[in-house]
N, CA, C and O atoms as a printed pandas DataFrame, in Angstrom:
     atom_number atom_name residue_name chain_id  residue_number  x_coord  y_coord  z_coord
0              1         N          UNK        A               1   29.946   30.599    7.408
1              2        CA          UNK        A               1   30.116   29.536    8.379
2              3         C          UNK        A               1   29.418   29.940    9.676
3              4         O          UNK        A               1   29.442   31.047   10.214
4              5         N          UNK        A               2   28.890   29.003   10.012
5              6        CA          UNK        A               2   28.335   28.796   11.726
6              7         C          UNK        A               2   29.138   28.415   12.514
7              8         O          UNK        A               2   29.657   27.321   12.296
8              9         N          UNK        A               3   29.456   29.037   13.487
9             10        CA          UNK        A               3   29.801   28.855   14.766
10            11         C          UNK        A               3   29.500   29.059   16.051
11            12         O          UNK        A               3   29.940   30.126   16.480
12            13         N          UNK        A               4   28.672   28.154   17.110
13            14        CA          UNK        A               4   28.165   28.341   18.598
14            15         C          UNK        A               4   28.476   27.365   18.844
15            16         O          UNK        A               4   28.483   26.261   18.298
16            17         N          UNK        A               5   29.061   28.202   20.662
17            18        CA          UNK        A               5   29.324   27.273   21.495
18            19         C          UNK        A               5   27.679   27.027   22.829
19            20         O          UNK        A               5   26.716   27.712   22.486
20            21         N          UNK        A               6   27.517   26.421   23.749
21            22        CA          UNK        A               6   26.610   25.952   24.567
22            23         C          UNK        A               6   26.908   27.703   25.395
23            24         O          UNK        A               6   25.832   28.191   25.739
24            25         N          UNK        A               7   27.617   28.227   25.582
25            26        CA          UNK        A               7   27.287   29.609   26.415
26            27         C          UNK        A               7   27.208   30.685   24.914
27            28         O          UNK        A               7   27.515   31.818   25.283
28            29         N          UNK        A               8   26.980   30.672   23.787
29            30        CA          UNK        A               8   26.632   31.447   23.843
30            31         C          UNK        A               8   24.905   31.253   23.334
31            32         O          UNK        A               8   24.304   32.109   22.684
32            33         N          UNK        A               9   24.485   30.328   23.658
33            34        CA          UNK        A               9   23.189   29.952   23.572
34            35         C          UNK        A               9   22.261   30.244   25.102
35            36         O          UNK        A               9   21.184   30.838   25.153
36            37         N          UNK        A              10   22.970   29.683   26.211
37            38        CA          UNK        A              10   22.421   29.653   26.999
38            39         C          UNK        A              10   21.916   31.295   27.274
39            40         O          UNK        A              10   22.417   32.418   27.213
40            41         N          UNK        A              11   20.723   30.728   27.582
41            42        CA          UNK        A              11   19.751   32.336   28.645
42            43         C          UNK        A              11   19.175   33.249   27.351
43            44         O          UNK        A              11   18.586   34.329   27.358
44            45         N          UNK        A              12   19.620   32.302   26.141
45            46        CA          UNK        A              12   19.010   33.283   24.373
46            47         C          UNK        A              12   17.479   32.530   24.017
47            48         O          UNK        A              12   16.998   31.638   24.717
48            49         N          UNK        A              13   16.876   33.055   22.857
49            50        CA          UNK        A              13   15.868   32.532   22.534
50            51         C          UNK        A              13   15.801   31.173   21.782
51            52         O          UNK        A              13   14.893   30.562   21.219
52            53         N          UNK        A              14   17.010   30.963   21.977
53            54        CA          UNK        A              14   17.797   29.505   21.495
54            55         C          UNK        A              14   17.595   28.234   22.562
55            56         O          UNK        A              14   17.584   27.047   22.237
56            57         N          UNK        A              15   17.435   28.767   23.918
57            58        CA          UNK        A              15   17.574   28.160   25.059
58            59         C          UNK        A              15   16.366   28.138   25.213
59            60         O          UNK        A              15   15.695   29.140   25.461
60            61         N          UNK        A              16   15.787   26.637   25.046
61            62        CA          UNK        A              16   14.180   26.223   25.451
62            63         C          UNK        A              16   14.348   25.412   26.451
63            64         O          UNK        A              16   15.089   24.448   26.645
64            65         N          UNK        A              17   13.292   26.114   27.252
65            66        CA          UNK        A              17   13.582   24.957   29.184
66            67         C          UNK        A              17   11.800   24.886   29.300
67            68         O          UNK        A              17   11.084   25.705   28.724
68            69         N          UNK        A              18   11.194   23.593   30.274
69            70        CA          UNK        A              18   10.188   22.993   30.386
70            71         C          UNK        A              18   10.626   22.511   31.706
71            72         O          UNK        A              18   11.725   22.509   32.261
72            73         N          UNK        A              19    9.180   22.007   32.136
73            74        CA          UNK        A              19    9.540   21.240   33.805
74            75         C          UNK        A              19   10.473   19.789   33.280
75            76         O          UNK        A              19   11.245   19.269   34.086
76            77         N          UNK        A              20   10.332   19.296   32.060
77            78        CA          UNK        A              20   10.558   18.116   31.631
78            79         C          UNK        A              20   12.000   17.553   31.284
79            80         O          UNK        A              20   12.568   16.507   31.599
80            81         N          UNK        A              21   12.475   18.928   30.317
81            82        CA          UNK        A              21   13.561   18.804   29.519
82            83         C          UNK        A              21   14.225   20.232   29.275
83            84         O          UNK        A              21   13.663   21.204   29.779
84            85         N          UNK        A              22   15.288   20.399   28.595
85            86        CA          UNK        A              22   15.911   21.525   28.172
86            87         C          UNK        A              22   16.504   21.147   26.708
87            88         O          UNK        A              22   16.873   20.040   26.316
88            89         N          UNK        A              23   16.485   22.777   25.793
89            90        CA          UNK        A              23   17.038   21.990   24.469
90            91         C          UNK        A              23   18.151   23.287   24.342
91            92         O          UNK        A              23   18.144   24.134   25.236
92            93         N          UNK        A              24   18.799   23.370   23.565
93            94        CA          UNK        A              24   19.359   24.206   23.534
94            95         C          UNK        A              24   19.912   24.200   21.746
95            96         O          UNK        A              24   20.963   23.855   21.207
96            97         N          UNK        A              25   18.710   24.723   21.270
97            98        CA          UNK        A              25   19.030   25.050   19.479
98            99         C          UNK        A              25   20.092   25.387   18.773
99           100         O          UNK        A              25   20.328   26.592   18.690
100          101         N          UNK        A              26   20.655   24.793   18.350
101          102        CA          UNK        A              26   22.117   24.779   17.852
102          103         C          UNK        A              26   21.736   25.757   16.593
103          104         O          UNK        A              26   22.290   26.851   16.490
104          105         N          UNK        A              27   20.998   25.419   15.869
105          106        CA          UNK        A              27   20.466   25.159   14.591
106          107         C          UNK        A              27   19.156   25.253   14.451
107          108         O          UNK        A              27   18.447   24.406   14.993
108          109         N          UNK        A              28   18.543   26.383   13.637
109          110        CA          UNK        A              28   17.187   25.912   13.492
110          111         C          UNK        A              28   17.029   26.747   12.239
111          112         O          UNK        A              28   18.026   27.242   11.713
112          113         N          UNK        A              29   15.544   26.966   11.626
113          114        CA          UNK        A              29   14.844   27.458   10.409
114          115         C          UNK        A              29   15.815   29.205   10.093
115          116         O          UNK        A              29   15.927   29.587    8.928
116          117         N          UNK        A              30   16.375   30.012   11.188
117          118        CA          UNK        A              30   16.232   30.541   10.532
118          119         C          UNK        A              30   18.254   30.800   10.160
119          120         O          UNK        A              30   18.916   31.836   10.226
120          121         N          UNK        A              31   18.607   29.635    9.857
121          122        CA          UNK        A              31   19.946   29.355    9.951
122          123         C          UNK        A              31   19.993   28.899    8.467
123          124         O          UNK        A              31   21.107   28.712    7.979
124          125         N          UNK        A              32   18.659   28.664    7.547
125          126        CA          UNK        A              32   18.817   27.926    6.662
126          127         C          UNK        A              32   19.958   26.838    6.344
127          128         O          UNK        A              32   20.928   27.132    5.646
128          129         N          UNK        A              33   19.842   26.019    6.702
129          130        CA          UNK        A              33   20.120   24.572    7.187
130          131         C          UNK        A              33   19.478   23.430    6.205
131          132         O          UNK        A              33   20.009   22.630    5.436
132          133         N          UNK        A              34   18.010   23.707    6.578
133          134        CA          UNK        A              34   16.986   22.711    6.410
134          135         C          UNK        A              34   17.078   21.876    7.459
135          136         O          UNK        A              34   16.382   20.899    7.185
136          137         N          UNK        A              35   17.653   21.727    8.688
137          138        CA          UNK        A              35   17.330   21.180    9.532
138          139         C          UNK        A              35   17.748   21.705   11.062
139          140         O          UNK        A              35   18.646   22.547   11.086
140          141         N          UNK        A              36   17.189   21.291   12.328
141          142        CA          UNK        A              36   17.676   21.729   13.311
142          143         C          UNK        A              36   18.437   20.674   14.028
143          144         O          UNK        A              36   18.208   19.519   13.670
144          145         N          UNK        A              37   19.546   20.923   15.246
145          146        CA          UNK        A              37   20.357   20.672   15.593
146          147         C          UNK        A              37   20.149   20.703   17.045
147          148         O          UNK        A              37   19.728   21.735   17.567
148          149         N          UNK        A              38   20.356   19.868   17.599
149          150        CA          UNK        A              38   19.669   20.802   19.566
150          151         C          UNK        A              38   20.705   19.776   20.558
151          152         O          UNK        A              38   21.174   18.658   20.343
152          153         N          UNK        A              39   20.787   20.474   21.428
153          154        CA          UNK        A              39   21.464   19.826   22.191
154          155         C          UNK        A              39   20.369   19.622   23.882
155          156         O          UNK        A              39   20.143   20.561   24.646
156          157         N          UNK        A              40   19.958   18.444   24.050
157          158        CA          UNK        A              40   18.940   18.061   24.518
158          159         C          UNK        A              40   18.985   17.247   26.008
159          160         O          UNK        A              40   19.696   16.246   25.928
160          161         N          UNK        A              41   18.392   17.450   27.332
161          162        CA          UNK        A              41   18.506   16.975   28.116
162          163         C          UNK        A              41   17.206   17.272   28.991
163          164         O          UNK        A              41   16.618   18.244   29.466
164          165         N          UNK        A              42   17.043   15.311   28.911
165          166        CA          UNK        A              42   15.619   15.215   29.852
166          167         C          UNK        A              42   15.443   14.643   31.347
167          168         O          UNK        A              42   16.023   13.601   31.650
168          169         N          UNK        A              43   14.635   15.332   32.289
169          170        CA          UNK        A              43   15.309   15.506   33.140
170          171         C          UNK        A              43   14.728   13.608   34.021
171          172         O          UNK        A              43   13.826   12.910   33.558
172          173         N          UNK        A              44   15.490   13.283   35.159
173          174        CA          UNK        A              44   14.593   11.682   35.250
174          175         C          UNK        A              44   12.623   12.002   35.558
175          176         O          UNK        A              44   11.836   12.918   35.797
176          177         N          UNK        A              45   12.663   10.726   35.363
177          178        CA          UNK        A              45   11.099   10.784   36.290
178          179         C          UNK        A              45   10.063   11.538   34.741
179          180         O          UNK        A              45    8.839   11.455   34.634
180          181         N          UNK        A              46   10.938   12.167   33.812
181          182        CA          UNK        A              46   10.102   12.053   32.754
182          183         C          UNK        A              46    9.346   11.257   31.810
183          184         O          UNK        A              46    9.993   10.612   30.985
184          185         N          UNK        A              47    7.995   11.192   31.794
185          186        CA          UNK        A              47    7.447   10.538   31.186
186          187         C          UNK        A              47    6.088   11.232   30.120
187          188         O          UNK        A              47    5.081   11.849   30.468
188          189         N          UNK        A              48    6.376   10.987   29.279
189          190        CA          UNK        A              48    5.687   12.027   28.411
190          191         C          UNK        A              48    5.281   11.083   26.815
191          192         O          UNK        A              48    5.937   10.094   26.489
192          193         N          UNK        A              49    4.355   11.509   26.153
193          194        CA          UNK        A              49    4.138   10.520   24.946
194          195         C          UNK        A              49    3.993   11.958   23.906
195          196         O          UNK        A              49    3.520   13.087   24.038
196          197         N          UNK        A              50    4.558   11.336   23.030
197          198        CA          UNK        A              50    4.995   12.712   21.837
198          199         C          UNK        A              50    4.684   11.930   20.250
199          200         O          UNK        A              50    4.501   10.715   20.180
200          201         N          UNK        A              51    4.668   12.570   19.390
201          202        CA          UNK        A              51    4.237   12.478   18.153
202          203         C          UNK        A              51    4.484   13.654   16.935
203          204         O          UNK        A              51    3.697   14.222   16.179
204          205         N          UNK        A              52    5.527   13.714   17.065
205          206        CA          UNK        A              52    6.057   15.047   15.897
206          207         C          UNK        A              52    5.293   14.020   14.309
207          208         O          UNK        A              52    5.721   13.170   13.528
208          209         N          UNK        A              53    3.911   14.808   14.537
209          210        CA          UNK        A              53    3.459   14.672   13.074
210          211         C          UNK        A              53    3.825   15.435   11.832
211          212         O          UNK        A              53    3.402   15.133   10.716
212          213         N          UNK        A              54    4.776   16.617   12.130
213          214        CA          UNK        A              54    4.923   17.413   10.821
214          215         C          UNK        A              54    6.525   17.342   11.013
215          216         O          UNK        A              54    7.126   18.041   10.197
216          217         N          UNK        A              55    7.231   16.727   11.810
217          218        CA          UNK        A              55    8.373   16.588   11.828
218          219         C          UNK        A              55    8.999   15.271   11.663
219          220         O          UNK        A              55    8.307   14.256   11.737
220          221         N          UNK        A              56   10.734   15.197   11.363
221          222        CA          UNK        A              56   11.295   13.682   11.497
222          223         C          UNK        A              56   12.005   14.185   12.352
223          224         O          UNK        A              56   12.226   15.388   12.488
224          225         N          UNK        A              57   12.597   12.929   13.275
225          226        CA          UNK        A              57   13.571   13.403   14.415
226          227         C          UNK        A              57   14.348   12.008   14.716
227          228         O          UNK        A              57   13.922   10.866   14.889
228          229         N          UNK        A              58   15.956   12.682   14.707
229          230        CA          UNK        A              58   16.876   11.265   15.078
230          231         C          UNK        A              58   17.448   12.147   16.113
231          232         O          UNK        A              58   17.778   13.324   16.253
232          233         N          UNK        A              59   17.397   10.440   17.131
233          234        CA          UNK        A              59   18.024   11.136   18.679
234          235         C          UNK        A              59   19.396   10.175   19.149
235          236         O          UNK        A              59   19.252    8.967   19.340
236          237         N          UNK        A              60   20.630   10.802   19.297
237          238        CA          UNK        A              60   21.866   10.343   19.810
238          239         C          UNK        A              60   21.847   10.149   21.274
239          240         O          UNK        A              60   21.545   11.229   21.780
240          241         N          UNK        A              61   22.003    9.407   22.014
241          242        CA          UNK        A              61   22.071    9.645   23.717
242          243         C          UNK        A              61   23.489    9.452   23.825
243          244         O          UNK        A              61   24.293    8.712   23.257
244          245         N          UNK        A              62   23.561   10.287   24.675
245          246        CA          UNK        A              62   25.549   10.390   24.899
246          247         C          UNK        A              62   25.923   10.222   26.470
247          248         O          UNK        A              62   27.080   10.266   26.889
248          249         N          UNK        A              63   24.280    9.940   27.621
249          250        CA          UNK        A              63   23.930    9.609   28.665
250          251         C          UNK        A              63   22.970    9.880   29.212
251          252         O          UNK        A              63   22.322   10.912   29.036
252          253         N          UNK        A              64   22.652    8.759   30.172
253          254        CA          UNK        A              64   21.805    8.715   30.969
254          255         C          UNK        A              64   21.286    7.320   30.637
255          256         O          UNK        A              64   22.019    6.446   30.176
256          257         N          UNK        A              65   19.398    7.076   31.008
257          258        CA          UNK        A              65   19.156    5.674   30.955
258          259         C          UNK        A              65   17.432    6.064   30.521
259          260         O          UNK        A              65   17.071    7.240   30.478
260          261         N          UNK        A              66   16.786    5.288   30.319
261          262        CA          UNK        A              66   15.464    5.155   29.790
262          263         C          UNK        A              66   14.892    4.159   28.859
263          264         O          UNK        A              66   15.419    3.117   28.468
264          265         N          UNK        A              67   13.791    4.618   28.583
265          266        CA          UNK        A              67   12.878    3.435   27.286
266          267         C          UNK        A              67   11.939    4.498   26.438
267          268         O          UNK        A              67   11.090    5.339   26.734
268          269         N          UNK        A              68   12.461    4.078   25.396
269          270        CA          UNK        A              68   11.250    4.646   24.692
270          271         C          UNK        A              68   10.577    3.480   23.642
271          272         O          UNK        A              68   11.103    2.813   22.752
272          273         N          UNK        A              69    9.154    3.538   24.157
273          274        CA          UNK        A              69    7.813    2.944   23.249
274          275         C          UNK        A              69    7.573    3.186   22.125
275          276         O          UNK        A              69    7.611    4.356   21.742
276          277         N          UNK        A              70    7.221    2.037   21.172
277          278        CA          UNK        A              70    6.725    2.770   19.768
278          279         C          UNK        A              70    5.099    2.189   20.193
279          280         O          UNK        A              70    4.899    0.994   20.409
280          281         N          UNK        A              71    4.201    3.044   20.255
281          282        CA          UNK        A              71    3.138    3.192   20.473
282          283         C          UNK        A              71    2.402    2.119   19.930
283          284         O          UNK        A              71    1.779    1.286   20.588
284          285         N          UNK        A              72    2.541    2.197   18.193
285          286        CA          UNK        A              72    2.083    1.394   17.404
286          287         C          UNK        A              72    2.234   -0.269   17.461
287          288         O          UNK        A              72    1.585   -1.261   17.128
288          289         N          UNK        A              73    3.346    0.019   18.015
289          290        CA          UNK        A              73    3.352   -2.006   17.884
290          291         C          UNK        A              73    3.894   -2.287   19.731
291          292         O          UNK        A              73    4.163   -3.475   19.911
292          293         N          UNK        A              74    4.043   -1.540   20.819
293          294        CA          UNK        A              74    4.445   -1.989   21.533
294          295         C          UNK        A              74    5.605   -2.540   21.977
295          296         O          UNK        A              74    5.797   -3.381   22.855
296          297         N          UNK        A              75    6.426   -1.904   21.191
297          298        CA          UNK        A              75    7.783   -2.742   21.208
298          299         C          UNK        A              75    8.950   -1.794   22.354
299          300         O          UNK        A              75    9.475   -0.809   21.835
300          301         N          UNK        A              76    9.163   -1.968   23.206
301          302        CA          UNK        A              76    9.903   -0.879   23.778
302          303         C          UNK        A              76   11.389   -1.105   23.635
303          304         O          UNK        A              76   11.664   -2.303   23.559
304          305         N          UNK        A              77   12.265   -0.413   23.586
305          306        CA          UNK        A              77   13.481    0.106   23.649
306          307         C          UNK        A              77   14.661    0.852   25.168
307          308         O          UNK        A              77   14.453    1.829   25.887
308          309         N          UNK        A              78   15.599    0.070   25.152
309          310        CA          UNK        A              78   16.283    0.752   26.221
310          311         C          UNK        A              78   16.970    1.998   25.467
311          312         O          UNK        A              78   17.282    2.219   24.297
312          313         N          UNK        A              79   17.027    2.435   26.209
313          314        CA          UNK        A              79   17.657    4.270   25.633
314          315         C          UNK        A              79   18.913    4.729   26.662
315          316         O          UNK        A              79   18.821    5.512   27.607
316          317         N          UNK        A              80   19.915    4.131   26.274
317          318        CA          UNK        A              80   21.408    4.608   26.918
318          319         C          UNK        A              80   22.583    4.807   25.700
319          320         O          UNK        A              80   22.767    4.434   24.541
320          321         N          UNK        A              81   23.298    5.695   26.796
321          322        CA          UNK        A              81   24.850    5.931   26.112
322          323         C          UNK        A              81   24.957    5.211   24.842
323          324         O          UNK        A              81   24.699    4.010   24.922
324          325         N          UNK        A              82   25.265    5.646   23.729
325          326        CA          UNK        A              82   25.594    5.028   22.310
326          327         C          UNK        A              82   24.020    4.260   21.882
327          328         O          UNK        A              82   24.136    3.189   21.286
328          329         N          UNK        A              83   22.917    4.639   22.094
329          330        CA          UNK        A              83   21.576    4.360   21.275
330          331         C          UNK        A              83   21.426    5.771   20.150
331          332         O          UNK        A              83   22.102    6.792   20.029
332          333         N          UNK        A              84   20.456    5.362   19.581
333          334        CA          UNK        A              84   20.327    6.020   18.165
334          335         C          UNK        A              84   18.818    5.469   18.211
335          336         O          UNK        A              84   18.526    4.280   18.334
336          337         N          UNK        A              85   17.846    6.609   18.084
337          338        CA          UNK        A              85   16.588    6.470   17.611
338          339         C          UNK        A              85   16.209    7.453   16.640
339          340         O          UNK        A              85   16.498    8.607   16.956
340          341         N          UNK        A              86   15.504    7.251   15.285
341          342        CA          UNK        A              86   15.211    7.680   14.395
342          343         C          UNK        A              86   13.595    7.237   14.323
343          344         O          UNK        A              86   13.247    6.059   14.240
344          345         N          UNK        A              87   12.448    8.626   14.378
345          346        CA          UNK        A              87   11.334    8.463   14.160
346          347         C          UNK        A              87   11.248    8.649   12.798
347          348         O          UNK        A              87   10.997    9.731   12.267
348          349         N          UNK        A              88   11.477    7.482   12.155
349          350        CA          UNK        A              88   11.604    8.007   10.585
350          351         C          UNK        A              88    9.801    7.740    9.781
351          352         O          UNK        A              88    9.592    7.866    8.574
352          353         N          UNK        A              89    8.835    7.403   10.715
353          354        CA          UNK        A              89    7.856    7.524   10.310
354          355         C          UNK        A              89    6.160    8.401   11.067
355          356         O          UNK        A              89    4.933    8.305   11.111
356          357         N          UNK        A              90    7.287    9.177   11.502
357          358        CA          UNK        A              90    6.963   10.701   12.629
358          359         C          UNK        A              90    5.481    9.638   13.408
359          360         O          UNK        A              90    4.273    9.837   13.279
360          361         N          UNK        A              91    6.350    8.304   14.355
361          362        CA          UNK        A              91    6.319    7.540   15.107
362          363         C          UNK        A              91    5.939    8.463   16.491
363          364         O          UNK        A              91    6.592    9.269   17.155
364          365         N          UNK        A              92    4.367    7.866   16.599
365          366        CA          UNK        A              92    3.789    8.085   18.030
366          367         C          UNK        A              92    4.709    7.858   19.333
367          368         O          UNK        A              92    4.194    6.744   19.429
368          369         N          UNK        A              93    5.349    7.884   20.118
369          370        CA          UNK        A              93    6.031    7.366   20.767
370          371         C          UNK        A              93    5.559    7.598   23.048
371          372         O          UNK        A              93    4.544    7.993   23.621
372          373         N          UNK        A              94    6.762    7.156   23.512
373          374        CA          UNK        A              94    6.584    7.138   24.549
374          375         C          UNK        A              94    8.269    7.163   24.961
375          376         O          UNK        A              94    9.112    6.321   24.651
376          377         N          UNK        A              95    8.504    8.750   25.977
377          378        CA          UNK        A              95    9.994    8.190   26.383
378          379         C          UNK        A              95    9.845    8.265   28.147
379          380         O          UNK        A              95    9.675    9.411   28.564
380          381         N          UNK        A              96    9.873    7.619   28.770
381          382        CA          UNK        A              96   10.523    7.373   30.078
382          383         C          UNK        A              96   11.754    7.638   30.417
383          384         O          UNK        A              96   12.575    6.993   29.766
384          385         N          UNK        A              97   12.153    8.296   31.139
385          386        CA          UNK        A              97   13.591    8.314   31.785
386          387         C          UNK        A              97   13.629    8.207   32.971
387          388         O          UNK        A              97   12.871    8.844   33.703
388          389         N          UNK        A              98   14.563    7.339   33.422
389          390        CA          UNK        A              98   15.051    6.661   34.401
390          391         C          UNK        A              98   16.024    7.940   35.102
391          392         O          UNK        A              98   15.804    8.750   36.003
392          393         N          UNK        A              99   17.338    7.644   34.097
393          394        CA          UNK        A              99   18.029    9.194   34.814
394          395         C          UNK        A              99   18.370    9.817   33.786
395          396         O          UNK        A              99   18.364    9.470   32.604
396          397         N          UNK        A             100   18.794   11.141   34.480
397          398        CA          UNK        A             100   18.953   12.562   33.586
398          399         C          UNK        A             100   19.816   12.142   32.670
399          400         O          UNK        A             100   20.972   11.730   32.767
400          401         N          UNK        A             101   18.569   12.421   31.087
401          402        CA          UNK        A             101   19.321   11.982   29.824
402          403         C          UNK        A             101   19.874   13.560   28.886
403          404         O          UNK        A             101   19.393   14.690   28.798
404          405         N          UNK        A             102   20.894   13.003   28.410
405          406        CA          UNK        A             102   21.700   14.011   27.438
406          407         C          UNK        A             102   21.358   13.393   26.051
407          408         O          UNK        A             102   21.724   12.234   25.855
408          409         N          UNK        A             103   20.778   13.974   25.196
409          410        CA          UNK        A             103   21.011   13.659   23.690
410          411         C          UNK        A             103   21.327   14.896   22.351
411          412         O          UNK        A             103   21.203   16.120   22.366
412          413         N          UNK        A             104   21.656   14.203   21.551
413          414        CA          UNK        A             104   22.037   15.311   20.819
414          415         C          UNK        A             104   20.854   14.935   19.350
415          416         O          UNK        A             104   20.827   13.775   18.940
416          417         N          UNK        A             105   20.059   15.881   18.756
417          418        CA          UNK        A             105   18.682   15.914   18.133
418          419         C          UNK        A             105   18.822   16.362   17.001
419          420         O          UNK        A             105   19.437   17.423   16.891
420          421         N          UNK        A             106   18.326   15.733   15.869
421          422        CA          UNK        A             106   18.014   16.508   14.698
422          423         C          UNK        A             106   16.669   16.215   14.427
423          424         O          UNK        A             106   15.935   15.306   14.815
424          425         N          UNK        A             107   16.441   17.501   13.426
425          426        CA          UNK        A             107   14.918   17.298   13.312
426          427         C          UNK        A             107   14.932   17.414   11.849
427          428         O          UNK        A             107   16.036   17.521   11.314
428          429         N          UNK        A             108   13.663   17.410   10.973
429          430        CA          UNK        A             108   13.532   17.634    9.592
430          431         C          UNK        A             108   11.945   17.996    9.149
431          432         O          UNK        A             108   11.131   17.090    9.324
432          433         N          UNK        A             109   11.583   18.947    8.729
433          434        CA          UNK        A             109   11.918   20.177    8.834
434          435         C          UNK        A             109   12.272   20.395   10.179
435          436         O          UNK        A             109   12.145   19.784   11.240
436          437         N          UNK        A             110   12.963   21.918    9.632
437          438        CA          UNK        A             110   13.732   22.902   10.127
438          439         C          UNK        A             110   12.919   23.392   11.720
439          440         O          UNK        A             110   11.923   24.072   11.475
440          441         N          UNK        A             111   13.109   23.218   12.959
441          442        CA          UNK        A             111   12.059   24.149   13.666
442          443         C          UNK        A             111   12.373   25.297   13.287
443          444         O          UNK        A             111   13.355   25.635   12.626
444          445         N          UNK        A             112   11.182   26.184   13.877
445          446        CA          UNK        A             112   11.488   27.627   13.897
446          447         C          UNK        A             112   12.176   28.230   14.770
447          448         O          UNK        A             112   12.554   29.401   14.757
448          449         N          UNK        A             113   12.433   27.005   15.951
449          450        CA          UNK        A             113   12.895   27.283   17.167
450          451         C          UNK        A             113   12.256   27.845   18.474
451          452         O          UNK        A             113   12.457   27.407   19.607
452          453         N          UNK        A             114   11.851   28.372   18.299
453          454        CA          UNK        A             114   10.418   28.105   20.070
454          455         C          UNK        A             114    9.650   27.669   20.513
455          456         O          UNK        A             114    9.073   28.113   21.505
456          457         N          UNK        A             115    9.200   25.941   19.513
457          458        CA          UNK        A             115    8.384   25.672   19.705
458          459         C          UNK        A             115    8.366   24.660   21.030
459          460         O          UNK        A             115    9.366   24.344   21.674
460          461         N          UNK        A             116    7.107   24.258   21.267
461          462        CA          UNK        A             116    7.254   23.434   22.507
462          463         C          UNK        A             116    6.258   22.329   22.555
463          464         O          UNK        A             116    5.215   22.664   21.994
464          465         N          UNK        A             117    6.239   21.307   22.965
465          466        CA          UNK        A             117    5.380   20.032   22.595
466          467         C          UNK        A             117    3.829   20.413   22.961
467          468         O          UNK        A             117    3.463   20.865   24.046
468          469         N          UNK        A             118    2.918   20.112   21.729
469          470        CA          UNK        A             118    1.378   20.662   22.103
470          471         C          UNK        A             118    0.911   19.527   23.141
471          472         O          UNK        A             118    1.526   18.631   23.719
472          473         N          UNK        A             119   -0.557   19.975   23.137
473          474        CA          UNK        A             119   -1.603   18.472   23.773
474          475         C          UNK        A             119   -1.378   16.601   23.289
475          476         O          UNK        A             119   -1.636   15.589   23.940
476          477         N          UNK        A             120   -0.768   16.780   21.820
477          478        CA          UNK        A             120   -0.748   15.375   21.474
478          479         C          UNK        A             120    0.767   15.122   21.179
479          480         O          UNK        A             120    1.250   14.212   20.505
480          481         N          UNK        A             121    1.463   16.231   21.900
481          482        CA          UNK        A             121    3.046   15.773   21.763
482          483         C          UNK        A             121    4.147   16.250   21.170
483          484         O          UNK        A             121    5.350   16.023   21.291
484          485         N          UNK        A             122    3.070   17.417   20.073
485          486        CA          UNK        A             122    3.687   17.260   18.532
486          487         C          UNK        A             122    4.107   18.821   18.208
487          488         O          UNK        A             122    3.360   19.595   18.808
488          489         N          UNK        A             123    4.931   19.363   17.555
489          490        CA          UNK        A             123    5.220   20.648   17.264
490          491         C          UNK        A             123    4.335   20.804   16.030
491          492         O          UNK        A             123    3.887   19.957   15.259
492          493         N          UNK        A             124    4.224   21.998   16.063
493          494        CA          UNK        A             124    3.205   22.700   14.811
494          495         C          UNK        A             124    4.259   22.794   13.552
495          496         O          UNK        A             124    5.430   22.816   13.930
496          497         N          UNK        A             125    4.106   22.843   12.387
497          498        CA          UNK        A             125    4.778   22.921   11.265
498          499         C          UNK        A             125    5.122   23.942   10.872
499          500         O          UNK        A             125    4.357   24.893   10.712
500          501         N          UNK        A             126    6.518   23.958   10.602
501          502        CA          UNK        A             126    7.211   25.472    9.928
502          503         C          UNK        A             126    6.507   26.371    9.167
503          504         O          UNK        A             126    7.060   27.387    8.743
């Protein structure tokens, strides 16, 4: 059995921080899982366009406010408390935040856990 709490992650190689966002890996590749787990918060005034091509990713918001774009068709989305987004077709996207968002993340595959968004958005593959 697994068990972590948010301190004993914080300040570990578990704890990924950016000018943008913070994640904090619950769960990742080498937990054998098959998937990762993160506990995720982006900070406002973020605006960033991402594209996990070798990944899937469903995102819980538990607060804050924003939009996220699906690139492809233009369709935008409000992103608050009790939304649910699933890039279930490792969907080009666009997220804006308004204010400091909390979400809770799964991914598929597994990260390895340090990775960090390249030039086109996207994490490199396990």
């Amino acid at each position: 059995m697994i068990v972590r709490t948010v301190d004993d992650l914080k300040g570990t190689k578990r704890d990924m921080r950016t000018r943008n966002w913070s994640s904090l890996r619950f769960l990742h590749r080498e937990d054998g899982m098959g998937f990762t787990l993160t506990d995720t918060v982006l900070e406002a005034g973020m605006d960033q366009v991402i594209w996990y091509k070798n990944h899937l990713e469903a995102c819980y918001c538990l607060e804050g406010e924003g939009t996220i774009e699906e690139l492809s068709s233009g369709a935008v989305y409000e992103l608050k408390p009790g939304t649910l987004y699933a890039l279930n077709n490792h969907d080009r996207h666009r997220l804006r935040v308004r204010m400091r968002t909390h979400l809770i993340c799964v991914f598929n595959p597994a990260l390895v856990g340090g990775e960090v968004h390249d030039a086109e958005g996207s994490y490199p593959s396990a």
